[in-house]
PAZAPA-4460 file (N, C-alpha, C; in steps of 0.05 Angstrom, whole numbers, plus 32768, in hexadecimal, padded with zeros to 4 digits):
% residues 112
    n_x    n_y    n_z   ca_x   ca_y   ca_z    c_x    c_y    c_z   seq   type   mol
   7E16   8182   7555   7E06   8199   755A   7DE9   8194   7552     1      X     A
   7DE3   8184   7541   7DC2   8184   7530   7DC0   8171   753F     2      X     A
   7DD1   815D   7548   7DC1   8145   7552   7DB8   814C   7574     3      X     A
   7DCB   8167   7583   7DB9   8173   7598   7DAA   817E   759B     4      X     A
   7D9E   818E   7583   7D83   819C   7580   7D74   8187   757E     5      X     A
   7D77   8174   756C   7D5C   815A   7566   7D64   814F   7580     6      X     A
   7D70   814A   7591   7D67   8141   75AD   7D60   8150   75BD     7      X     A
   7D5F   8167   75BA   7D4D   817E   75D0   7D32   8184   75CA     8      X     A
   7D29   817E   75B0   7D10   8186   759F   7D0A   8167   75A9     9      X     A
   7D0F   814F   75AF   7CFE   812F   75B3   7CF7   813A   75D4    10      X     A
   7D15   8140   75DA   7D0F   8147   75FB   7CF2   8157   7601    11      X     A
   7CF1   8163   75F5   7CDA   8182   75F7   7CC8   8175   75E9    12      X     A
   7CC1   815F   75DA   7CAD   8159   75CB   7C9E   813C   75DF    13      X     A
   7CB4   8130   75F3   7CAE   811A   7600   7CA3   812A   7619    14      X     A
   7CAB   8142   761D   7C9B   814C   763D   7C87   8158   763E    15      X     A
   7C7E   815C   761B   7C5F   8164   7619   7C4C   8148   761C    16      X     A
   7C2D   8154   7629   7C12   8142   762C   7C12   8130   7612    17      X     A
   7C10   8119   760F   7C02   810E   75F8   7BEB   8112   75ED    18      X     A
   7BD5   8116   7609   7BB9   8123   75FC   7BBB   8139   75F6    19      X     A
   7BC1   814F   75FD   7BC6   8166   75F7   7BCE   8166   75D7    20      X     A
   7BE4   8154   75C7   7BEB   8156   75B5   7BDB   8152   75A4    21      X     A
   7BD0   8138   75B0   7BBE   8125   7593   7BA8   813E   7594    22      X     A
   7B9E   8147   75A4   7B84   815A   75A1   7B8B   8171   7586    23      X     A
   7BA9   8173   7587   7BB4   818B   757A   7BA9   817C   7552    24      X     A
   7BB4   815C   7555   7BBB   8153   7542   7BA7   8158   7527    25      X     A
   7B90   8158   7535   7B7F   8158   7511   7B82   8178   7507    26      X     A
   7B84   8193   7517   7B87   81AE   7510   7BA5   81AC   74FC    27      X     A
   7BB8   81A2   74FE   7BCB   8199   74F6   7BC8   818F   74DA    28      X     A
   7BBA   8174   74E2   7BB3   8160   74CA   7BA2   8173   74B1    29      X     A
   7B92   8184   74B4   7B83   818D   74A9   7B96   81A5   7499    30      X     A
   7BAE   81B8   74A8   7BC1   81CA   749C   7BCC   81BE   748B    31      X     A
   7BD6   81A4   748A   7BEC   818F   747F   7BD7   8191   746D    32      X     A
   7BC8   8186   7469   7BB8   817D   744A   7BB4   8196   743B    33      X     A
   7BB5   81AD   7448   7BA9   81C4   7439   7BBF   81D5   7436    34      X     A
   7BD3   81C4   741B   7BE9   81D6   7410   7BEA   81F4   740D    35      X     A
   7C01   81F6   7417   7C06   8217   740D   7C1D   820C   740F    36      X     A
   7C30   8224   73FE   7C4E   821B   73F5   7C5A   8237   7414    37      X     A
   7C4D   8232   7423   7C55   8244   7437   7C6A   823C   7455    38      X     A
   7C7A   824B   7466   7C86   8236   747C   7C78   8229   748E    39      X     A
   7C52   823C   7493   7C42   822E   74A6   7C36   821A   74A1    40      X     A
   7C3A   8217   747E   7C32   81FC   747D   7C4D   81DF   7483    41      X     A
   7C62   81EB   7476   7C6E   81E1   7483   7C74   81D6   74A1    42      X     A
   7C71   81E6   74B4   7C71   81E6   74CA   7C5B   81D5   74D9    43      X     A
   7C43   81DB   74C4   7C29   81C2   74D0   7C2D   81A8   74CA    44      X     A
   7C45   81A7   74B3   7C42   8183   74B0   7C61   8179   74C5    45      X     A
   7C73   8186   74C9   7C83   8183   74DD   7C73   8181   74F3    46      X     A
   7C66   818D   7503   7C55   8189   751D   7C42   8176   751D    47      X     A
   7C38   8172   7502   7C29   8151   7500   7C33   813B   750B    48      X     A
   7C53   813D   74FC   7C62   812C   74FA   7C6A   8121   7516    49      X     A
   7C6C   8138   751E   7C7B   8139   753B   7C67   812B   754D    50      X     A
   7C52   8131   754A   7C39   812A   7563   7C36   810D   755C    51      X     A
   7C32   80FD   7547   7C34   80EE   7538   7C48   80D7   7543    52      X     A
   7C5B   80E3   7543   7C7C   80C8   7546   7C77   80C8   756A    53      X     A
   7C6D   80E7   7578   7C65   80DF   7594   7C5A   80CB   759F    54      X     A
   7C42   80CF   7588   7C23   80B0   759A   7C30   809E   7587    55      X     A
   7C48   8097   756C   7C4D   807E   7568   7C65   806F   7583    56      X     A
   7C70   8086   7584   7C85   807B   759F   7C7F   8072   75B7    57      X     A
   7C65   8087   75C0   7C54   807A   75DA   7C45   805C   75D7    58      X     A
   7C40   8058   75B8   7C36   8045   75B7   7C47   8027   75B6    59      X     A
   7C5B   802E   75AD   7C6F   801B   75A9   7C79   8013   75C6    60      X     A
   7C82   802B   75D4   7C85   8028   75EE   7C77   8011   7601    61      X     A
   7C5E   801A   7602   7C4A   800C   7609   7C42   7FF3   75FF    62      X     A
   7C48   7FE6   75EC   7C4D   7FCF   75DF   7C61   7FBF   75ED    63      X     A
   7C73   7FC6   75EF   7C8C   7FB9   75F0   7C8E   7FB6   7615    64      X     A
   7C89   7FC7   7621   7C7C   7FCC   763C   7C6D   7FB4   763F    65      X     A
   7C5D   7FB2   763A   7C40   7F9B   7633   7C52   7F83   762E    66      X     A
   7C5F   7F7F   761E   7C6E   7F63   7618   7C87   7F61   7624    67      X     A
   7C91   7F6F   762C   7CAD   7F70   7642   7C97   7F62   7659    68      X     A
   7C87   7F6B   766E   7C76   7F63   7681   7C70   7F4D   7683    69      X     A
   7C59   7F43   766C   7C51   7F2D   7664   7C64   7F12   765C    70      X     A
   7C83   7F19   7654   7C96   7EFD   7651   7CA5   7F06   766B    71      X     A
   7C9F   7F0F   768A   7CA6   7F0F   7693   7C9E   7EF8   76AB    72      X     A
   7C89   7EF6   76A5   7C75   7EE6   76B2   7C84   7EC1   76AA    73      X     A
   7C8A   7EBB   7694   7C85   7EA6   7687   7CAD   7EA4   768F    74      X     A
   7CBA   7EB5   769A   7CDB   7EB5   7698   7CE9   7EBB   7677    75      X     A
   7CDF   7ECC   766B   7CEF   7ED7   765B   7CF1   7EF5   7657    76      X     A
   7CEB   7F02   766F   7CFD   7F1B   7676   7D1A   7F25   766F    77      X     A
   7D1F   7F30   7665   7D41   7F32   7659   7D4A   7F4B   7663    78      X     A
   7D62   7F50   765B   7D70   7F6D   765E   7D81   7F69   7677    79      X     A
   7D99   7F85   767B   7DA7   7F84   768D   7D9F   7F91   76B1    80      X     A
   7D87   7F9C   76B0   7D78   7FA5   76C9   7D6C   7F8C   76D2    81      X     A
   7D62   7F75   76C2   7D4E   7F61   76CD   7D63   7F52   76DE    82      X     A
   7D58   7F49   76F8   7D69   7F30   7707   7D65   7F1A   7701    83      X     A
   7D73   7F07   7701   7D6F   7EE5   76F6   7D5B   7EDF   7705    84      X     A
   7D51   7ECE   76EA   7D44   7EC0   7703   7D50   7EA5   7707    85      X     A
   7D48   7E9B   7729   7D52   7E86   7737   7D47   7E6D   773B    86      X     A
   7D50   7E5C   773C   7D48   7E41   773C   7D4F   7E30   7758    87      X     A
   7D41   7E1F   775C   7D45   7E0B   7775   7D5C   7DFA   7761    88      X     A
   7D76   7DF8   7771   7D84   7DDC   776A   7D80   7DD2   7782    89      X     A
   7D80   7DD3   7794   7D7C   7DC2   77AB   7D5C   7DBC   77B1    90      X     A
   7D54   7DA6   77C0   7D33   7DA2   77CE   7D3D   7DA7   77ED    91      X     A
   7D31   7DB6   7806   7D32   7DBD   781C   7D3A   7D9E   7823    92      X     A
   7D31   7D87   781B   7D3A   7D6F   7827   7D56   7D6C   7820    93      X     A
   7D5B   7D6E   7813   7D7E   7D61   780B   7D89   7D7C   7819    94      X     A
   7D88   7D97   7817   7D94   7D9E   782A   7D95   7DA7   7845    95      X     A
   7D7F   7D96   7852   7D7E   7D8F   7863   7D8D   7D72   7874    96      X     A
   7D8F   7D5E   785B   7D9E   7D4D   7863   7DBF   7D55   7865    97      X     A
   7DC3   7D69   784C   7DDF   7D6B   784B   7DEA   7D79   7863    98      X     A
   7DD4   7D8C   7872   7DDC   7D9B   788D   7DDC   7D84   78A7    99      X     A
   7DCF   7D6D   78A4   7DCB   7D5E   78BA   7DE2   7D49   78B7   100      X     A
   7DEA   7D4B   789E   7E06   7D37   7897   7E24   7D4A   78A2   101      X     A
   7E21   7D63   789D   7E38   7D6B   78A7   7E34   7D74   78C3   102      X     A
   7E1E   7D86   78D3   7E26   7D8A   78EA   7E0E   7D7D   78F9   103      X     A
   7E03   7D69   78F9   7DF8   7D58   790C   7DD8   7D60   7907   104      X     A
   7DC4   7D55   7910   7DB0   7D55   7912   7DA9   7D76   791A   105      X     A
   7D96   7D7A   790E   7D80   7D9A   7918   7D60   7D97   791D   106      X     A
   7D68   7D92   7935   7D46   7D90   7945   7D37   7DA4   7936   107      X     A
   7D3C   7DB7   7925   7D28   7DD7   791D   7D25   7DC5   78FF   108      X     A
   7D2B   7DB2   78ED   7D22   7DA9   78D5   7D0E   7D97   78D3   109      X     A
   7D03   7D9C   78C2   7CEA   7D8C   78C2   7CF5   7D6C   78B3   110      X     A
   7CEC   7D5B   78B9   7CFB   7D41   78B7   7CE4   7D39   7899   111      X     A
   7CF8   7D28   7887   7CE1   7D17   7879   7CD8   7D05   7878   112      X     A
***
């Protein structure tokens, strides 16, 4: 039950603007420092918090985004969505010969 509220409150916290938030963040930052033993202060360092773990997630995101991409380039792409990557075991010449060994010569190949 608690762990579906804390995933409906990430849900509702991931479909808000990022700028929108951070703009919110220093009004926040400024409640948080200025104790009162009250719930709105409580409530200002919870919504810190929250805006907070947002731009650290976006950022992380975007990190890892950035380096997923970049070792993709070089062939170390991973995971179960990525397709192999493929390699030549054959050179067009050998199987070209191996086609002209089994069913005869092909006027359409380029000879070496």
């Amino acid at each position: 039950m608690i762990e579906d509220v804390l995933s409906k409150i990430a849900r509702q916290i991931m479909a808000l603007n990022e700028e929108t938030l951070t703009a919110l963040l220093p009004r926040y930052k400024e409640r948080m420092l200025d104790f009162a033993p009250t719930s709105a202060w409580e409530e200002a360092v919870v919504i810190y918090f929250l805006i907070n773990g947002l731009r650290i997630k976006n950022s992380q995101f975007n990190d890892k985004i950035k380096d997923y991409m970049a070792g993709g380039e070089h062939g170390e792409r991973g995971g179960p969505h990525v397709r192999p990557r493929l390699r030549l075991v054959k050179y067009v010449q050998e199987v070209a010969e191996d086609l002209s060994r089994d069913a005869g010569p092909d006027p359409g190949l380029p000879k070496a």
